[in-house]
Legacy VTK file of the C-alpha trace (Angstrom):
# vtk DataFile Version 3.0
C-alpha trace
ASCII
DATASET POLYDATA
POINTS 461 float
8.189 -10.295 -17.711
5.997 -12.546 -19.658
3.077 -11.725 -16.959
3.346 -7.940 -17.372
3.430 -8.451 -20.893
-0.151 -10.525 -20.682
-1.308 -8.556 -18.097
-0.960 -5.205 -20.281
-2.111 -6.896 -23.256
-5.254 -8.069 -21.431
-5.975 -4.586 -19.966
-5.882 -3.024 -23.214
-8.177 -5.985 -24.502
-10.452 -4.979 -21.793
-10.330 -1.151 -22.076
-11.230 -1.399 -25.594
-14.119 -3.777 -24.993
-15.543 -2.068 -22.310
-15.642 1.183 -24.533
-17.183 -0.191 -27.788
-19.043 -2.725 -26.226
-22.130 -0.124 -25.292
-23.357 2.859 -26.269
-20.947 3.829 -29.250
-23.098 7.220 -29.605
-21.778 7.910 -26.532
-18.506 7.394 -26.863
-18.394 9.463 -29.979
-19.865 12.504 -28.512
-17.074 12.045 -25.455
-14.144 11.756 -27.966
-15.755 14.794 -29.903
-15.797 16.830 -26.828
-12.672 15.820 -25.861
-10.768 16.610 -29.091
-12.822 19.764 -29.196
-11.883 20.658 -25.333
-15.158 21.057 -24.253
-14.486 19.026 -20.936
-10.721 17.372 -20.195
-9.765 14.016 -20.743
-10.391 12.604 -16.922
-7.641 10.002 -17.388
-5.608 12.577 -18.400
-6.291 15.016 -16.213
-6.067 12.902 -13.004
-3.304 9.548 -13.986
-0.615 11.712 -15.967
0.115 14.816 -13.716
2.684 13.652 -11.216
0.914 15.895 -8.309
0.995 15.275 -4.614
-1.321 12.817 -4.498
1.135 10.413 -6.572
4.022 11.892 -4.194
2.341 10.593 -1.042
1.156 7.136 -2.753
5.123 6.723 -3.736
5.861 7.793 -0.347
3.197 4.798 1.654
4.427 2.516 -1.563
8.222 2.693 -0.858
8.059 1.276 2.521
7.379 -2.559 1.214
9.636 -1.784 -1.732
12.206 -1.349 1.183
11.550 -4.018 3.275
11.787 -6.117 -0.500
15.126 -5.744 -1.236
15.929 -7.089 2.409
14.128 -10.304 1.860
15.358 -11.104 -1.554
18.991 -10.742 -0.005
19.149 -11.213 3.219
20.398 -14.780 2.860
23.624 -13.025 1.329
24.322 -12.616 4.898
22.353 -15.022 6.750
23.996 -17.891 5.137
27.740 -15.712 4.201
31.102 -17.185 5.358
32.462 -16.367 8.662
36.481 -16.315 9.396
37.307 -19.472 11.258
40.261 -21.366 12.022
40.729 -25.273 13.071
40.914 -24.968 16.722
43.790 -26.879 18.524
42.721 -28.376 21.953
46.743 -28.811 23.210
47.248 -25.203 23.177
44.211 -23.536 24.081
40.350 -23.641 24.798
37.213 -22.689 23.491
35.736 -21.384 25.925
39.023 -19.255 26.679
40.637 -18.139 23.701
41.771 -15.129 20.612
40.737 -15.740 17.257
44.857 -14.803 16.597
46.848 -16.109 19.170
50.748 -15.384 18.787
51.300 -19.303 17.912
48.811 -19.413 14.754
50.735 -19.143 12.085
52.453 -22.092 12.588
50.239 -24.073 13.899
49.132 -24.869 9.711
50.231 -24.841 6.638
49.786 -22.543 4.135
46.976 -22.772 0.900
47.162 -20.105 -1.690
49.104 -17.802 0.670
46.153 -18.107 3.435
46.340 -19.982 6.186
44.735 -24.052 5.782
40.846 -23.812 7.918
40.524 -27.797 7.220
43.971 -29.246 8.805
46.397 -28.138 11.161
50.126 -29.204 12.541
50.246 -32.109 14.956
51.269 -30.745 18.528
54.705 -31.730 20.278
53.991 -34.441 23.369
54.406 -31.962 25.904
50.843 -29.761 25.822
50.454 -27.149 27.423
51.679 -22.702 26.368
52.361 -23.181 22.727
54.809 -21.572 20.935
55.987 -21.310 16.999
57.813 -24.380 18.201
55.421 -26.703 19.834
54.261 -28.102 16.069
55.128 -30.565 14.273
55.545 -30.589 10.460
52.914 -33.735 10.023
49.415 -32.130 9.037
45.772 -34.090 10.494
42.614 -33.353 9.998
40.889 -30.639 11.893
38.333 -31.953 14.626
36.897 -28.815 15.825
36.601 -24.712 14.949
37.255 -21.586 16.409
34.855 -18.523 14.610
35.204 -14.868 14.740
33.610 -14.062 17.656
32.124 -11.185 15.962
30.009 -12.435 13.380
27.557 -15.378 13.545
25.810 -17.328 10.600
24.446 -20.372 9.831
28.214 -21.341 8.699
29.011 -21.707 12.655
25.663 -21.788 14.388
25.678 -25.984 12.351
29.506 -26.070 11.840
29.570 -26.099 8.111
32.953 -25.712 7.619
35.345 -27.279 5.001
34.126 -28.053 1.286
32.282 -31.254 2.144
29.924 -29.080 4.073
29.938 -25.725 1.235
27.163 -26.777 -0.832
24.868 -26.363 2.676
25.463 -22.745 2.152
25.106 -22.562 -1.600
21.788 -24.314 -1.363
20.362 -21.628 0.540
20.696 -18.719 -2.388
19.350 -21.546 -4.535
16.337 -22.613 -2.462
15.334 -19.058 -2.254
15.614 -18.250 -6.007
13.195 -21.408 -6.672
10.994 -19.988 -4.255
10.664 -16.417 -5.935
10.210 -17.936 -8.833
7.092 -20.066 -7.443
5.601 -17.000 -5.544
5.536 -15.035 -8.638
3.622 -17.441 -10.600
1.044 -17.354 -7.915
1.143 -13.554 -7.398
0.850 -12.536 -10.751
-2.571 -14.674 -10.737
-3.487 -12.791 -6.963
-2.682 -9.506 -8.543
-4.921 -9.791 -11.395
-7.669 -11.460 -9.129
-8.140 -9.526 -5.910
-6.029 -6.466 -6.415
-2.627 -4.990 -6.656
-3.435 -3.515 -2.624
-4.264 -7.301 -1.846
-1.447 -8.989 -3.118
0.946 -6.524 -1.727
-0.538 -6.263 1.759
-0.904 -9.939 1.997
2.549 -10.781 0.974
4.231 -8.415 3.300
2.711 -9.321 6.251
3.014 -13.126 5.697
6.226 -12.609 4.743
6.571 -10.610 8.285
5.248 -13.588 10.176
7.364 -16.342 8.328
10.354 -14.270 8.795
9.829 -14.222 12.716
9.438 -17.631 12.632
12.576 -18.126 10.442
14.790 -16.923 13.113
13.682 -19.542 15.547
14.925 -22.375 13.476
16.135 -25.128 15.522
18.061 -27.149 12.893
19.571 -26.946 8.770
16.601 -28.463 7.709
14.058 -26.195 9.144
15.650 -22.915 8.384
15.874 -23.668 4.689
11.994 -24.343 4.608
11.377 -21.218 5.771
13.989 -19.842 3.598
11.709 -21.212 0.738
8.203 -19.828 2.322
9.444 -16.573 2.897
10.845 -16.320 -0.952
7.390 -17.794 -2.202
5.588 -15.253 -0.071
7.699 -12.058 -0.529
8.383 -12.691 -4.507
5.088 -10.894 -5.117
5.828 -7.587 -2.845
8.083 -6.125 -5.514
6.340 -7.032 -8.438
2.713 -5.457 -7.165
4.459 -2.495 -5.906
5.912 -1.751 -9.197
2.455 -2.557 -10.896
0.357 -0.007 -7.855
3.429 2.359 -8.881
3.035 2.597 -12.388
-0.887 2.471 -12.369
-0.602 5.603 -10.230
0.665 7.350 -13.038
0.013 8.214 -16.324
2.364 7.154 -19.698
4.020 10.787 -19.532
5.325 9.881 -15.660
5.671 6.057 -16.101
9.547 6.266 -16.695
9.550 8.555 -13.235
8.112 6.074 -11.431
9.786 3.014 -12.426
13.235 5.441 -11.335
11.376 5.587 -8.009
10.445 2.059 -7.379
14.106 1.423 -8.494
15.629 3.470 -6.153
13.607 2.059 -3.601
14.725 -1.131 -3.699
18.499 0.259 -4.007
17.708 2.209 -0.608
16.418 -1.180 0.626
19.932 -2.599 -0.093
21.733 -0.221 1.746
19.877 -0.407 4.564
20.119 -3.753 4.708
24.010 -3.656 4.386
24.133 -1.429 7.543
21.911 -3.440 9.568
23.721 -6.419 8.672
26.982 -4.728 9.838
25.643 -3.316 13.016
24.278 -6.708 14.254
26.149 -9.375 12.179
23.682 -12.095 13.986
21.756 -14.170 11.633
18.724 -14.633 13.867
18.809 -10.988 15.190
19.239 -10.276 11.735
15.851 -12.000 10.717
13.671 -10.730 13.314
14.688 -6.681 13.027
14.438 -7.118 9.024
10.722 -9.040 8.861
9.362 -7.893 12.231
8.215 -4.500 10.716
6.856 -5.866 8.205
4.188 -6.939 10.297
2.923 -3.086 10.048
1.771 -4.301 6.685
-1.679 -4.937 8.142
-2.236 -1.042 8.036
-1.788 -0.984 3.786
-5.529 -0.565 3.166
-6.260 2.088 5.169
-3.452 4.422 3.972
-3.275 3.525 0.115
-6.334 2.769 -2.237
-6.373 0.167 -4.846
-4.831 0.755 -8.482
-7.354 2.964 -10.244
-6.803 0.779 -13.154
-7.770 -2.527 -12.323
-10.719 -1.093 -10.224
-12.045 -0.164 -13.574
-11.592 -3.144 -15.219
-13.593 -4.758 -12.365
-16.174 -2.465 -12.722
-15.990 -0.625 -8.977
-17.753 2.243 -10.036
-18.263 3.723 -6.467
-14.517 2.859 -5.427
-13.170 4.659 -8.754
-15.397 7.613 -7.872
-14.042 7.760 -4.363
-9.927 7.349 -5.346
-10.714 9.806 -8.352
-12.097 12.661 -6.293
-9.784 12.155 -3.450
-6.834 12.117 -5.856
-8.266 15.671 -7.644
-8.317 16.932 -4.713
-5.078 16.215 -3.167
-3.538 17.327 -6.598
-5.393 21.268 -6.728
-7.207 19.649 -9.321
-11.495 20.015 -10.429
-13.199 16.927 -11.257
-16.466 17.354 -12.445
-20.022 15.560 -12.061
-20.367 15.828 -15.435
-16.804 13.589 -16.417
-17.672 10.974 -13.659
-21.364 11.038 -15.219
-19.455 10.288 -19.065
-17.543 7.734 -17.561
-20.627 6.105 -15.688
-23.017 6.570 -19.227
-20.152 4.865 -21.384
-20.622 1.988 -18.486
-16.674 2.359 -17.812
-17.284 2.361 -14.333
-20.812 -0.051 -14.500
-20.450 -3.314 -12.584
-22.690 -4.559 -14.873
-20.460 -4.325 -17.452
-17.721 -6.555 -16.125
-19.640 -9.883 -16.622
-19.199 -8.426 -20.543
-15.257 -8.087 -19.936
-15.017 -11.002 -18.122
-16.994 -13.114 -21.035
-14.980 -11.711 -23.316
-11.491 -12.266 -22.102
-12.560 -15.615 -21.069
-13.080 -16.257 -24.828
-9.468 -15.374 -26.048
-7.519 -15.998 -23.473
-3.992 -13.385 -22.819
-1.681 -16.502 -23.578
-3.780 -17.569 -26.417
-3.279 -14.036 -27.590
0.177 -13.979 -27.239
0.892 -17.051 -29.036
-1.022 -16.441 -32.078
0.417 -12.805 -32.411
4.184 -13.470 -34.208
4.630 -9.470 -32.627
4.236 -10.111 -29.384
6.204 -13.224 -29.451
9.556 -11.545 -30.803
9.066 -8.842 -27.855
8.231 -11.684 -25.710
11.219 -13.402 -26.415
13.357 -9.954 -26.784
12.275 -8.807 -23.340
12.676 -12.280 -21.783
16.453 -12.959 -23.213
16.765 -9.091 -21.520
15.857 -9.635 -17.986
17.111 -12.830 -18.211
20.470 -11.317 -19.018
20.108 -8.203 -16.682
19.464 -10.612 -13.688
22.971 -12.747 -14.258
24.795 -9.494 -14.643
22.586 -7.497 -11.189
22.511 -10.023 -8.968
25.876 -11.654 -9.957
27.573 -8.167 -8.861
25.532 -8.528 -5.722
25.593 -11.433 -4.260
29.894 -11.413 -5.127
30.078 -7.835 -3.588
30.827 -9.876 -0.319
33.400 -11.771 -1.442
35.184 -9.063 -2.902
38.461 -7.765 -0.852
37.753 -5.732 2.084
35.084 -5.069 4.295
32.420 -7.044 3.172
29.514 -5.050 4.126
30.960 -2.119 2.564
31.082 -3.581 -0.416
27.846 -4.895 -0.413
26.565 -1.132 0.415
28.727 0.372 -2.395
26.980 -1.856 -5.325
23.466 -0.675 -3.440
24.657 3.071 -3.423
26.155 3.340 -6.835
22.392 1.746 -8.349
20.634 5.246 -7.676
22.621 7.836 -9.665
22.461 4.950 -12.790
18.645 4.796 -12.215
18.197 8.391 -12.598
20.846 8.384 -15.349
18.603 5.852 -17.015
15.378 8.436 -16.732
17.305 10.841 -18.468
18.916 8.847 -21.027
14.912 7.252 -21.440
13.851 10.372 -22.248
16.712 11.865 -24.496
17.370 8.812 -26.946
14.493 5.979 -26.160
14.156 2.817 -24.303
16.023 0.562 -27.103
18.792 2.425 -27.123
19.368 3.161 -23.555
18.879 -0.427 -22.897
21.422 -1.828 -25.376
24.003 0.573 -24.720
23.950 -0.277 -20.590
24.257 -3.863 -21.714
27.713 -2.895 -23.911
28.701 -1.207 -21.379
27.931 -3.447 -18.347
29.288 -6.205 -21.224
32.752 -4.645 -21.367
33.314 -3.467 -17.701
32.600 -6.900 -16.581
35.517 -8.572 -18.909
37.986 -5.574 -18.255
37.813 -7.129 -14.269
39.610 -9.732 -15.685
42.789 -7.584 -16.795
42.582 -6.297 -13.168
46.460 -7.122 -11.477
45.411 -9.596 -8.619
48.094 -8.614 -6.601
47.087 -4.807 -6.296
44.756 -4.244 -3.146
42.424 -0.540 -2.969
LINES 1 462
461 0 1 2 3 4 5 6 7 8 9 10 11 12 13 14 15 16 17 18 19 20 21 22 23 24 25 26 27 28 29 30 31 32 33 34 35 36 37 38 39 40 41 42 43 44 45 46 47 48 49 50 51 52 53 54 55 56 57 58 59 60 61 62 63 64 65 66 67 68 69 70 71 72 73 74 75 76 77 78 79 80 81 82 83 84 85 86 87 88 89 90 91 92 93 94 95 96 97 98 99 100 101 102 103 104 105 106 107 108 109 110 111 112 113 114 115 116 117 118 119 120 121 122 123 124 125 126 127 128 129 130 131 132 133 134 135 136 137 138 139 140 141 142 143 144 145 146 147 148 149 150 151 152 153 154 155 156 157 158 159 160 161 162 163 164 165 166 167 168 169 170 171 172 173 174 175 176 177 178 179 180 181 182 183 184 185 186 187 188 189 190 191 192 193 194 195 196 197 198 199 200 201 202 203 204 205 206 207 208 209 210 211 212 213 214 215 216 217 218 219 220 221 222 223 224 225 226 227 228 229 230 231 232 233 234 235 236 237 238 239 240 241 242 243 244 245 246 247 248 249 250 251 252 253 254 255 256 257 258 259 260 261 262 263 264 265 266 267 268 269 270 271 272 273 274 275 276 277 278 279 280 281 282 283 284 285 286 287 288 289 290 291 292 293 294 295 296 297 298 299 300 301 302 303 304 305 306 307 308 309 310 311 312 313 314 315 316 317 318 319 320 321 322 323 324 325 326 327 328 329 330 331 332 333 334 335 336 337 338 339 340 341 342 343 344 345 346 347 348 349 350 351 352 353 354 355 356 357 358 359 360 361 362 363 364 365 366 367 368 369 370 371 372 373 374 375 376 377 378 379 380 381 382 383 384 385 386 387 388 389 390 391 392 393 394 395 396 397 398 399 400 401 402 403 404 405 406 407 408 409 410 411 412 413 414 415 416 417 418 419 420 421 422 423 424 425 426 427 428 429 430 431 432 433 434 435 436 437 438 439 440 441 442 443 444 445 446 447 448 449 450 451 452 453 454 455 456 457 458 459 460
């Protein structure tokens, strides 16, 4: 949050700069025309009608949005608990064996009404075809496990059963949290650098190949360092998705396309959700969520770079290029003579970025933002906000699975019900503002959450 907030501050810094820092005549004769409508505002007339240029950009966008969702959750499944039971060698083998044989109930005692995974009954002295008989009522500790054939994680590929062993699990969410959080530091400072198309094309397909090799892991230790590269290496694909999203479209459509990028990442989910419950393999899991992302690679040659930050690097020739093809796409005229204002008011001169550059360099964004008491409260405002939106999102998430019943229909339930609240939340934008749409989902989300509690435990859907 703080890094959008800089980066739009920083923009606007620029934008302002690089129109009053030359040829003011100019600029007054543009805004004269403008007002007067002798010729359109290009910006306008290009960035603010959601045409099918924007449609088809969405369209190429929303395939790394997808495969972002996956990799910031796939470890919901990767490293989820798997039904397993202490196996006992007198009565059967594991080689050669039911998950429920006819004898397991008795075979140990009961904890919280389910039966105990970490201890079992001792066996009678004869071995051999157990019965409900054949046990003992003297409890010992479990030596070995028998999983549900059905479903494999990293729970039984390293035999992390028990509680001793839980906090194995539990590390991986946290491992790949700290490693969004590092990749975001660095990809806010990519974005800004080489490009929105960079970052994003970059991440995805690194992500791709660290994924692949993810799967392969041959021990614990291993897969949770790849767990960490592919977080640190996928945190930015989101982030400069949204950014390429919203610079595709003017302040009119913004709302529209944050919906879309939204609902893009909820699609993400659900596909996930089924792929997890057709293959319910961790390492198959891995390699048919990251191996398309390999496909990456062909980002630059189907989507241009953001408009936006083109300009403020001074790519006349590129802008040029993505603004015609974009007017055209769209049914839309764009005239020499708007791209020849644009080039006299040295918008689109690379000459003129060593000026922007010099002059951001001497107040610096974060210097900005903490001498500005404004931007500080929002700061802080907007920060406490996500902060609180990302217990409350990801907390119904990542418990979806632990919820009663299936699962993986859970999980895809929570995905499915995000995309009619997204497009409730355009709507609601629009009709009564951002403040108050934002404060009344968080009363609402407040008081839905504590009325679970008052939920009878003993009533099953």
């Amino acid at each position: 949050m703080m890094y959008i907030l800089l980066r739009l501050n920083s923009m606007s810094e620029m934008s302002i700069q690089g129109f009053y820092t030359s040829k003011p005549d100019s600029l007054s004769i543009m805004k004269k025309d403008i007002f007067e409508g002798k010729i359109e505002n290009p910006r306008t007339q290009d960035l603010d009608r959601f045409g099918f240029y924007q449609m088809a950009m969405y369209a190429i966008l929303s395939i790394p949005l997808l495969f972002s969702a996956g990799f910031a959750l796939l470890y919901v499944f990767t490293a989820g608990e798997v039904k397993y039971r202490c196996l006992v060698p007198e009565c059967e083998n594991s080689s050669n064996t039911v998950f429920s044989p006819p004898w397991i109930l008795d075979s140990a005692p009961k904890v919280d009404g389910t039966l105990a995974t970490c201890t079992r009954y001792v066996v009678n002295e004869n071995p051999g075809t157990c019965s409900s008989i054949s046990f003992k009522n003297i409890t010992r500790n479990c030596d070995a496990w028998f999983y549900d054939p059905d479903e494999r994680t990293v729970l039984n590929e390293w035999n992390f059963t028990c509680g001793d062993n839980q906090w194995r699990l539990t590390l991986v969410g946290t491992i790949n949290n700290i490693g969004q959080l590092v990749g975001l530091i660095f990809a806010g400072y990519i974005s800004d650098k080489y490009g929105r198309r960079t970052i994003l094309t970059g991440a995805t397909f690194i992500t791709g190949i660290s994924g692949l090799i993810h799967s392969f892991s041959v021990n614990y230790w291993m897969f949770l360092v790849f767990e960490f590269m592919d977080a640190v290496a996928g945190a930015g694909i989101y982030s400069a998705g949204f950014i390429l999203g919203m610079e595709l479209t003017g302040a009119k459509n913004r709302v529209l396309g944050n919906t879309i990028t939204n609902c893009m990442f909820a699609f993400g989910e659900i596909i996930l959700g089924l792929i997890a419950m057709w293959l319910r393999s961790w390492r198959t899991l891995l390699r048919v969520v990251y191996g398309p992302a390999l496909l990456a690679i062909f980002l630059p040659y189907t989507i241009p770079e953001s408009v936006r930050w083109l300009m403020a690097n001074g790519k006349s020739e590129e802008v040029e290029r993505v603004y015609r093809k974009m007017a055209k796409m769209n049914g839309l005229e764009i005239s020499d003579e708007t791209i020849r204002i644009f080039k006299e008011l040295n918008v689109l001169q690379p000459a003129n970025k060593e000026l922007l550059d010099q002059k951001t360099n001497e107040k610096r964004p974060v210097k900005q933002v903490l001498h500005s008491s404004i931007i500080m409260i929002r700061l802080f405002i907007c920060s406490f906000c996500w902060l609180t939106n990302t217990f409350i999102y990801y907390g119904l998430s990542l418990n979806s699975v632990a919820f009663a019943g299936d699962k993986y229909v859970n999980f895809i339930l929570v995905a499915v019900v995000e995309i009619p609240a997204h497009f409730l939340t355009w709507l609601l934008t629009d009709y009564i503002g951002r403040k108050a749409t934002l404060s009344g989902s968080f009363i609402f989300s407040g008081l839905f959450c504590l009325a679970i509690q008052f939920v009878p435990s003993d009533i099953y859907y």
